[in-house]
N, C-alpha and C positions, 0 to 999 in steps of 0.2 A: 501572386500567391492567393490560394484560395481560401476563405474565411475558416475552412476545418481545417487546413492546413496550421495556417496565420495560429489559431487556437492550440492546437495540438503542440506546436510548437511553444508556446508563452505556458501551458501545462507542463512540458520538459524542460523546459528554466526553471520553472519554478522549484520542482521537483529538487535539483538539483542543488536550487539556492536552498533548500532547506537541508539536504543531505551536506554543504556546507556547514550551516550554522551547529549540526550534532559532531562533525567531525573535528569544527574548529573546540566544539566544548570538551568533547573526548580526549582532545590534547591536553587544554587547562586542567582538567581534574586528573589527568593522568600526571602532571608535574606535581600538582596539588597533593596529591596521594604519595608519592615520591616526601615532600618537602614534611607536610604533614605528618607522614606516617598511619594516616589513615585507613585502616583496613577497610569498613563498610564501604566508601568513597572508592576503595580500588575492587572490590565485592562487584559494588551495582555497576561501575563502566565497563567491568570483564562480559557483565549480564547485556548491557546496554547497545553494546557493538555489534550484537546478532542482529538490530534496526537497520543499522547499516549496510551490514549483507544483502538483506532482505530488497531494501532498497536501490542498491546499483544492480543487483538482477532485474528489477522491474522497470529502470529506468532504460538499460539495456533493451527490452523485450521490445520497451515500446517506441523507443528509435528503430529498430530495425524494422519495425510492423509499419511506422509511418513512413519511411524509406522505401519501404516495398509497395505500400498503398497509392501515396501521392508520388512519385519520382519527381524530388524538388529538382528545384534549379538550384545553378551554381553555392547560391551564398546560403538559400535552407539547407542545403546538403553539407554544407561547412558548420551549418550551425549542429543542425541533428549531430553528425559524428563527431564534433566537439562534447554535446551531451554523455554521448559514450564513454570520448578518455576523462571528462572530468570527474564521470560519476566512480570508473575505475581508480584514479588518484587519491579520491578523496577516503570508497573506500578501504587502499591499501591506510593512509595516514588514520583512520579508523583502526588496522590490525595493528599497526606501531603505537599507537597509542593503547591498545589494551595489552601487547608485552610490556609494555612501558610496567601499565600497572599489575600483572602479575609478580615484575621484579621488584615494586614496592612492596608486594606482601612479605617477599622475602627478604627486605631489607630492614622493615618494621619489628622483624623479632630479632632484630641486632641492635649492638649500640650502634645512635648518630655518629654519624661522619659528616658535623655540624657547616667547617668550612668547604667543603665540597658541595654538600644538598645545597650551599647556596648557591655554589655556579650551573648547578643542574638546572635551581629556580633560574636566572638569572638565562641563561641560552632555552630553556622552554618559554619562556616571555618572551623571547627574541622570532622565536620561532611560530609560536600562535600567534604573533603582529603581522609577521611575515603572512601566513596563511589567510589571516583577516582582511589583509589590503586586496590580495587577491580576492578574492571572493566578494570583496564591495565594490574591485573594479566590475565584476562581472555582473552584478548585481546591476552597475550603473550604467554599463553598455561601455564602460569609460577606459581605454586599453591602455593610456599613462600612467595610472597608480601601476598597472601589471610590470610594467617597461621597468618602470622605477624598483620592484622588486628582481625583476632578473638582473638588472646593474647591479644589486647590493647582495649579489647570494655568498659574495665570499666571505660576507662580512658573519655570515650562519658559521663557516669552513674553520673564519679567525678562533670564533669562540670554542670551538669545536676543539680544535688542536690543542689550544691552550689548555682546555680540562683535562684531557688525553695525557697532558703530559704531565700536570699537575696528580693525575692519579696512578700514575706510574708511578711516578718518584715517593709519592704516600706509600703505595703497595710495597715498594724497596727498602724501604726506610722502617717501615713499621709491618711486620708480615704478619702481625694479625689484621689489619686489615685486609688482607688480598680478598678474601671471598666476597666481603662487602664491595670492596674493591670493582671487580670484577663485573659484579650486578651492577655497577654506576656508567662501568663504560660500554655495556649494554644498551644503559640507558641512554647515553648519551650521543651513542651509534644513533640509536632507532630518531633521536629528536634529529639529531643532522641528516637523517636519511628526509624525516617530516619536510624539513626545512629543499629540498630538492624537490619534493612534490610540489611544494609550493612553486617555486622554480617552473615546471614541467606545466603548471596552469596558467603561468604568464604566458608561457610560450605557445598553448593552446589555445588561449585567449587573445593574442597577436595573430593566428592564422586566421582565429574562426571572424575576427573581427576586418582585415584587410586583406586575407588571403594569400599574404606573400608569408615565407619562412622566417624566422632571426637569423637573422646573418651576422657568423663568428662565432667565436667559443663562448660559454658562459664565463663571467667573470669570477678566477677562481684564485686560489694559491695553490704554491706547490708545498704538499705535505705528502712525507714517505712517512709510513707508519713502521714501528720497527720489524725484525723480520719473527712473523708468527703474526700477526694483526693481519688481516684480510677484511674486504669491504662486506664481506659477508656476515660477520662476528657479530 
């Protein structure tokens, strides 16, 4: 490796480690804003996530530009295109965490839905842990903490279900909550969707790191959603 190389490369870690640290934050103030009700807080992360944008373009640019220039070997070539998907993942969990906080604006001129906003809080903590471990394995060059979140992503899936159904049965029960309702399990989509990204980084960080694929399914449960629920929703 050559020393511009060697450099360029430790400038797109870095890059990337820091488009981490705003995207892991974007998540917490997005639950925060949910839990809170804080409008300013869901105001400035809807404004804030345009950085993010900004950033996985440019980190994009200059992988492909150092790819084209140096034609690494094997394991820089794993690392560069690693830069690529990670800085993509990170900022899609940037776009889910500002609908996150759009549907707090819209929940904050409703009344709480005291017991529920805490299992919102309670699996968005679960889920920024999740994201944080990756991102310090990556941080540390260290692919075990990453391993360690892909074995536990069902445990995202657990929580996940259980609110789903917990807000269903509220929505049925009391049908003035449906519209609140509704915005919760939006919310609650977009955090288990976060909680996969994270997922998707272990797994990009096990190639970029030894090169070989995960081998098997991720570790998941079986949930059918009922019929009209889509993973798209």
């Amino acid at each position: 490796m050559t020393r511009s190389l060697a450099a360029e490369l430790r400038q797109l870690t870095a890059e990337v480690i820091r488009m981490g640290g705003l995207a892991e934050a974007q998540v917490v103030d997005a639950v925060d804003a949910v839990v809170r009700r804080d409008v300013p807080l869901a105001q400035a992360l809807i404004i804030r996530d345009l950085r993010l944008d900004t950033m996985q373009t440019e980190v994009e640019r200059r992988a492909l530009a150092l790819i084209g220039r140096h034609h690494p070997g094997e394991a820089d070539l794993r690392r560069a295109i690693s830069t690529l998907k990670l800085a993509m993942n990170l900022e899609r969990c940037g776009d889910l965490a500002r609908n996150i906080a759009k549907r707090s604006l819209v929940l904050s001129a409703g009344e709480p839905l005291l017991p529920l906003t805490g299992a919102i809080e309670r699996l968005g903590r679960l889920v920024s842990s999740r994201l944080r471990e990756v991102l310090d394995a990556y941080s540390a060059g260290d692919v075990e903490p990453a391993l360690d979140v892909w074995r536990r992503d069902g445990e995202v899936d657990e929580h996940y279900e259980s609110l789903f159904r917990e807000l269903l049965s509220m929505m049925s029960t009391y049908p003035d909550s449906v519209a609140a309702g509704a915005h919760l399990l939006f919310v609650a989509k977009n955090l288990e969707r976060i909680g996969d990204h994270a997922t998707n980084i272990a797994e990009i960080l096990h190639f970029q790191m030894t090169g070989e694929e995960l081998v098997g399914e991720r570790p998941k449960i079986s949930f059918q959603a009922p019929q009209g629920e889509t993973a798209s929703s």
